[in-house]
N, C-alpha and C positions, 0 to 999 in steps of 0.2 A: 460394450456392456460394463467393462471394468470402471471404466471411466465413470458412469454412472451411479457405479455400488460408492465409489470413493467418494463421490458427492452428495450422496443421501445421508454416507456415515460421517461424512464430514459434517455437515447441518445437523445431524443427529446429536452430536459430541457436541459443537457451540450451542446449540439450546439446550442442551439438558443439564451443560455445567452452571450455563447464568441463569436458569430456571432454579437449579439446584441450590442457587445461593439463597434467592429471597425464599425460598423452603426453607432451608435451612436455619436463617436466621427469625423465620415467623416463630417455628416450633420453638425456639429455643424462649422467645420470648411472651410464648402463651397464646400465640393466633390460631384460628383455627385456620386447617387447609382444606377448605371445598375441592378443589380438583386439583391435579400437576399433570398437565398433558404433554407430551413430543406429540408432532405435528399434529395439524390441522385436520376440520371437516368429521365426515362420519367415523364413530369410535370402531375400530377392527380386532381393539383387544381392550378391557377392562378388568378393573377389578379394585374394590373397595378395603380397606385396612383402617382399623384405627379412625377411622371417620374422612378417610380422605381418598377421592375417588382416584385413582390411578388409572389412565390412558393411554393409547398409542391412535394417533388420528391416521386416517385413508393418506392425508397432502403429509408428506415427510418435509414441511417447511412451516419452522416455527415453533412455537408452544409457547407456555403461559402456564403458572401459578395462581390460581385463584384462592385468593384469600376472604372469609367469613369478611361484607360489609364493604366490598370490591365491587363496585360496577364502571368499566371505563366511559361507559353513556350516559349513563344513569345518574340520579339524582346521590347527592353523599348523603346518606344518613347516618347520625352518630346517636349510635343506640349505649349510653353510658353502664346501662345494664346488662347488656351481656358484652362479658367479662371477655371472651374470647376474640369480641370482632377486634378488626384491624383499626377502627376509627375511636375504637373506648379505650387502648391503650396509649400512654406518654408520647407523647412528641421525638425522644430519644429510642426507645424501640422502633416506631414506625420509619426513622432517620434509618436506623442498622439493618431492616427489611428492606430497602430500597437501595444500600449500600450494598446490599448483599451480590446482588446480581452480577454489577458489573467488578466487583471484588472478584467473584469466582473466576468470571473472564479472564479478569488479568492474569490470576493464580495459574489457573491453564495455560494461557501464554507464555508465562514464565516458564512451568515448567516442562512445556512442549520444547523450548528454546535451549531447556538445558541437558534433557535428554537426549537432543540432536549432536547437544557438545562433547558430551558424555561419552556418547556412541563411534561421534566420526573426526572430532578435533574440530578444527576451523586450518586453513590454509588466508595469510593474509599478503599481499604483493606490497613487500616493504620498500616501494621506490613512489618517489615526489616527485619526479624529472615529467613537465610535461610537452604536448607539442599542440603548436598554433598555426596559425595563417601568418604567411609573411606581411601579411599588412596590418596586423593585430597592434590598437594604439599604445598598449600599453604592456603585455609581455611579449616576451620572443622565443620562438622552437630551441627547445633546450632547457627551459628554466627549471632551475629545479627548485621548488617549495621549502621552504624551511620553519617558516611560522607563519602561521594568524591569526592578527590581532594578539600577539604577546604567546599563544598558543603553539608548544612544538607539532610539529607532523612530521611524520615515520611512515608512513604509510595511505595508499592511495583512498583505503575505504573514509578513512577520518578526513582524507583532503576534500573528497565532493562533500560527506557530510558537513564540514564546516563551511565550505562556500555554497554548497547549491540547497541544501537543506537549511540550515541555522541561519544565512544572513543572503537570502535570494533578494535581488537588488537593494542590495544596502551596501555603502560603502566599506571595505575592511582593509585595514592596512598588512601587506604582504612582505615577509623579510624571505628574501629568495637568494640563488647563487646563480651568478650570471657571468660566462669567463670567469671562475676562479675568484670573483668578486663577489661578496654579500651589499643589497642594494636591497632598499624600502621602498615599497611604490603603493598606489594608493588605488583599488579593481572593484569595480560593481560585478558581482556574478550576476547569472537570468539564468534559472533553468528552464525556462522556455525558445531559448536563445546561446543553447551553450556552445561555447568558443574553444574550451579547453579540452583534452583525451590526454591519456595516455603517452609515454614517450616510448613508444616502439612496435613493432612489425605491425604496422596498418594498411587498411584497404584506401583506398582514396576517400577527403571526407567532403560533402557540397561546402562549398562557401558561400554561395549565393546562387540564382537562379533567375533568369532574366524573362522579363514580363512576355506575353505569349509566344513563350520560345517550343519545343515540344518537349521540353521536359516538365516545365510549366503545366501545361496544357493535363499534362497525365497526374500530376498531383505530387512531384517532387518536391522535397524543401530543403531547405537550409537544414545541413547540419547531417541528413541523409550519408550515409555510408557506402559506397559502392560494394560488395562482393564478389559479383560475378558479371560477366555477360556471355549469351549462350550458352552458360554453365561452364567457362573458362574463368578461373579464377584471376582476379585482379588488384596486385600487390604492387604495383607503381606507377607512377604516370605514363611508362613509354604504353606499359602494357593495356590501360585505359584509352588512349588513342590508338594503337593498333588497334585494339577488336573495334573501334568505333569505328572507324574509315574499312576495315574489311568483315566484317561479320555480315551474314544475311541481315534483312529486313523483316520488318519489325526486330531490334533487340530485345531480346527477354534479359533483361537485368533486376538480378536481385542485388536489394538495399538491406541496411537494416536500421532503424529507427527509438529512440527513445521516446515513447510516446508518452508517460505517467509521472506524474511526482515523484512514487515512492521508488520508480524501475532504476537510478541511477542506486542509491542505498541499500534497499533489496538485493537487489543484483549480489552486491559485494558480499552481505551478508549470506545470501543463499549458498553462492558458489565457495566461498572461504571458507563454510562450514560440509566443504563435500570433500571425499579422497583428493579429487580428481577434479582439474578446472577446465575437464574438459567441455565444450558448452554442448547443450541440446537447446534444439531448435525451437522443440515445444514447449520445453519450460522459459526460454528466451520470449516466447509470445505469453506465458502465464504471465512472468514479470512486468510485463509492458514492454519488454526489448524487440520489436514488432520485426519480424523477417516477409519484407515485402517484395512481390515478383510482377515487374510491370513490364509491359510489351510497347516500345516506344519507338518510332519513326523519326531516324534525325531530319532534319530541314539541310537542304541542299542550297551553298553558297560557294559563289569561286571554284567549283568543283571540289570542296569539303562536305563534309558531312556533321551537322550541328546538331549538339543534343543541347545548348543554350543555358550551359552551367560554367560557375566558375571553381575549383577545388585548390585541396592540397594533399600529401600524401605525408603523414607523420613519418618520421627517421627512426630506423633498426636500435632496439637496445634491448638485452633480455630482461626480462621481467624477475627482480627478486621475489622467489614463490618461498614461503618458509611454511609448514606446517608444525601446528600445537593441538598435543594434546591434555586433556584435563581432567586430572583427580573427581570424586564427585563433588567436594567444597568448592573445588574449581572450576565446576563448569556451571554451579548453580551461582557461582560471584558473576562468572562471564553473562550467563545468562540472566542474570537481576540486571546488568549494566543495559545489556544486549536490548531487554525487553521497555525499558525506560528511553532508549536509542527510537525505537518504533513507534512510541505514545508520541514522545517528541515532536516525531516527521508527521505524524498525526494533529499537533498542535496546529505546527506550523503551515499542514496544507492548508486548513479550516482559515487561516490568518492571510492567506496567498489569494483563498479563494475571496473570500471577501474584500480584499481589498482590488481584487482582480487581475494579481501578478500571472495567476495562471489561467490557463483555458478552462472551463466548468464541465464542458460536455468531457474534454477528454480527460479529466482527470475523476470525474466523478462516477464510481463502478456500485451496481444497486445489486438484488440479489440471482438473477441472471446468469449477471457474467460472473460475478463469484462463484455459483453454482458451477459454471466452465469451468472457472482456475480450480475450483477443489478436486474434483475430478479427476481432471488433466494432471493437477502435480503428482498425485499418485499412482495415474496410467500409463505415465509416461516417464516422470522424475523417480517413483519407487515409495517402500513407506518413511522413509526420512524426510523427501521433499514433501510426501505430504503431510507428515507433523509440523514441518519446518511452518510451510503457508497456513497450515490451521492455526498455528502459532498467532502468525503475524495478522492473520482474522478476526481471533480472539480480542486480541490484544487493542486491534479498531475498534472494534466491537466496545471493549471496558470503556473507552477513551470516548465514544460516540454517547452511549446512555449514563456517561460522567455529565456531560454537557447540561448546566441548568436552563432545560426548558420545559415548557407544560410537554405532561405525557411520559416524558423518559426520566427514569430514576432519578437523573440530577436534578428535574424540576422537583421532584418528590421532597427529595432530601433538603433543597429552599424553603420551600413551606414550612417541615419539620422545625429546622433550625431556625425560619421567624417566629414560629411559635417560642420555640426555648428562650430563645431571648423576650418576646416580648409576655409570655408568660401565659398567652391568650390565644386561642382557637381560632386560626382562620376560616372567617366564614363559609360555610361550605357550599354557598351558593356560587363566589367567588370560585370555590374550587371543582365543581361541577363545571364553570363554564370556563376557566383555563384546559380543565381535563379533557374539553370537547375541543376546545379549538386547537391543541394543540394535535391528538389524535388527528382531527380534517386535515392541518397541513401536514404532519408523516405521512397522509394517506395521500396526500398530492404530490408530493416527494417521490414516494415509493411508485408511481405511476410516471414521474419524470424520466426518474435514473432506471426505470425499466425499460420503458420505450428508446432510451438513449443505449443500454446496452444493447438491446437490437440491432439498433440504427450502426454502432461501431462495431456487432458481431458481424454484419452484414457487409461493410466494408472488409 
């Protein structure tokens, strides 16, 4: 039940702050407001003010701002006469009414991000040492990081972000320490495919997986984490072939998995902004950090026992944990940096996905599973994680109806600004029929990534 309240109030607070924007900025610039609805469907509370109908819909997902001269199906009409519609004012206000929305967004994001700073500090793991596969072609277990691409690094959250976020397979030049020796070598990251962790106390991690072996067969992959088997924990290789060759049948082995763009960046940032880096399981599965339990049958050969993987187990070394904490200028500088971190990783997925660096199903989350993660960070993580992720919701959110296309604000604000410049009214037949086509494909969209969050809730 909790979980649910968090997730209603969570949709509640993202719609009503970007609804709240293009409000905001209509009034200010002489629009009239027809309706401002939170959620959807039959009206369960109303009430009228000042000429603008005020609502709460039955469906708690969504709302909408209707503005005097707004119809998203409908034909545009520009009535130059009455002064108040949205279509008879300047090209420049209707830009800052469209602006408005995903403005507020971000404004929330920001300052959900800095009130978490504010509150709990950040905790950040100031070590670059990391560990590989002994057969890795181009570093080796031990290396410790010291630039990229001209860039210092200090720290592990800025290392994945500059390799797995900022430049996913593109080449970057790496100045590292290796034996006591500083050496320049030249590494394509994949986060789809990542090769690098951490250098210290780890579970065993897959290296590869061999074609219908039984670990195959159950859905293991590359990159996979061992944790446990039969709920014995497993911190080195003697102790990952012991339980293999003696543990009953079927093994229940828990993995854990990076399944999402954002869950390597996320991650750092959620947990570096807590007391305590101590992990939870369920917000490890909010992030996309996926804690998976599969029942697996080795294959018997030679009188062995084969689960049809190859591993390695990263090398002991503690992890520098420093916590900071920050003034309120300070944690609203941390949190401006912080929140421009997140649009960023937003750019960049939109640039992966197209180009097809990453997976579409698994990195793309519709409103569903969002609904889950808001919930859950709250029912589970407390009210800081779930500022933290409404935060980082929001903040998609600005970043997504920034995007110029028909229907979402950015497309809005195109139009605006051809007009300004060419000084003349885009035909409104022209914009009645972007406005339609663009709505059908959101609404094919929001039908894809919902049926696909099933399909991954379900797994």
């Amino acid at each position: 039940m909790l979980t649910v309240i968090y997730a209603i109030l969570g949709f509640v607070i993202l719609v009503f702050f970007h609804e709240l924007g293009h409000f905001f900025f209509a009034k200010m610039g002489g629009i009239a407001v027809e309706e401002f609805a939170i959620g959807m469907g039959k009206t369960v509370w109303g009430k009228k003010y000042r000429g603008t109908f005020y609502k709460i819909g039955l469906i708690p997902f969504g709302g909408y701002c209707k503005l005097k001269g707004q119809d998203d199906f409908g034909p545009v009409l520009v009535k130059e006469d009455e002064k108040d519609n949205f279509f008879s004012k300047p090209p420049y206000i209707r830009f800052l009414v469209s602006f408005g929305g995903p403005f507020f967004s971000y404004l929330l994001g920001f300052v959900f991000l800095s009130l978490a700073l504010f509150s709990q500090g950040e905790q950040r793991i100031e070590a670059t040492k990391i560990s590989v596969a002994s057969n890795h072609s181009v570093l080796k277990d031990g290396d410790e990081i010291l630039s990229i691409n001209g860039e210092k690094i200090q720290d592990w959250e800025k290392l994945q972000k500059m390799l797995l976020i900022d430049h996913n397979k593109q080449s970057v030049s790496v100045v590292l320490k290796r034996e006591n020796k500083e050496i320049t070598i030249s590494y394509v990251p994949d986060i789809e495919n990542r090769d690098i962790i951490l250098y210290g106390k780890n579970s065993p991690v897959i290296l590869d997986v061999k074609n219908d072996s039984a670990a195959m067969k159950d859905g293991v992959e590359r990159g996979d984490q061992i944790l446990s088997i039969n709920s014995s924990p497993v911190t080195n290789e003697q102790e990952l072939k012991y339980l293999i060759q003696t543990s009953p049948h079927p093994l229940k082995i828990v993995f854990k998995r990076v399944n999402t763009l954002y869950s390597l960046f996320i991650e750092s940032l959620f947990y570096q902004n807590s007391q305590s880096l101590k992990r939870n399981p369920e917000i490890d599965k909010i992030l996309g950090i996926m804690i998976l339990e599969k029942f697996i049958t080795p294959e018997l050969s030679d009188g062995k026992k084969l689960l049809g993987i190859s591993f390695y187990v990263p090398r002991s070394l503690e992890k520098s944990i420093v916590h900071y904490d920050y003034s309120i200028p300070g944690a609203f500088a941390q949190g401006f940096k912080d929140s421009f971190n997140v649009i960023s990783a937003s750019y960049k997925g939109i640039v992966y996905l197209i180009r097809g660096d990453i997976n579409v199903k698994e990195n793309l989350s519709g409103p569903i599973q969002i609904f889950s993660m808001l919930g859950k960070s709250g029912s589970e993580g407390g009210i800081f994680a779930f500022i933290k992720f409404a935060a980082f919701i929001s903040l998609a959110l600005a970043f997504f109806n920034f995007l110029p296309f028909p229907a979402l604000d950015g497309g809005h604000m195109v139009l605006s600004i051809i007009e300004m410049i060419t000084r003349k009214r885009v035909n409104p037949k022209v914009m009645s029929y972007l406005q339609v086509v663009g709505i059908s494909i959101l609404l094919l969209l929001l039908v894809f990534v919902s049926v696909n969050d099933l399909v991954k809730m379900a797994k």
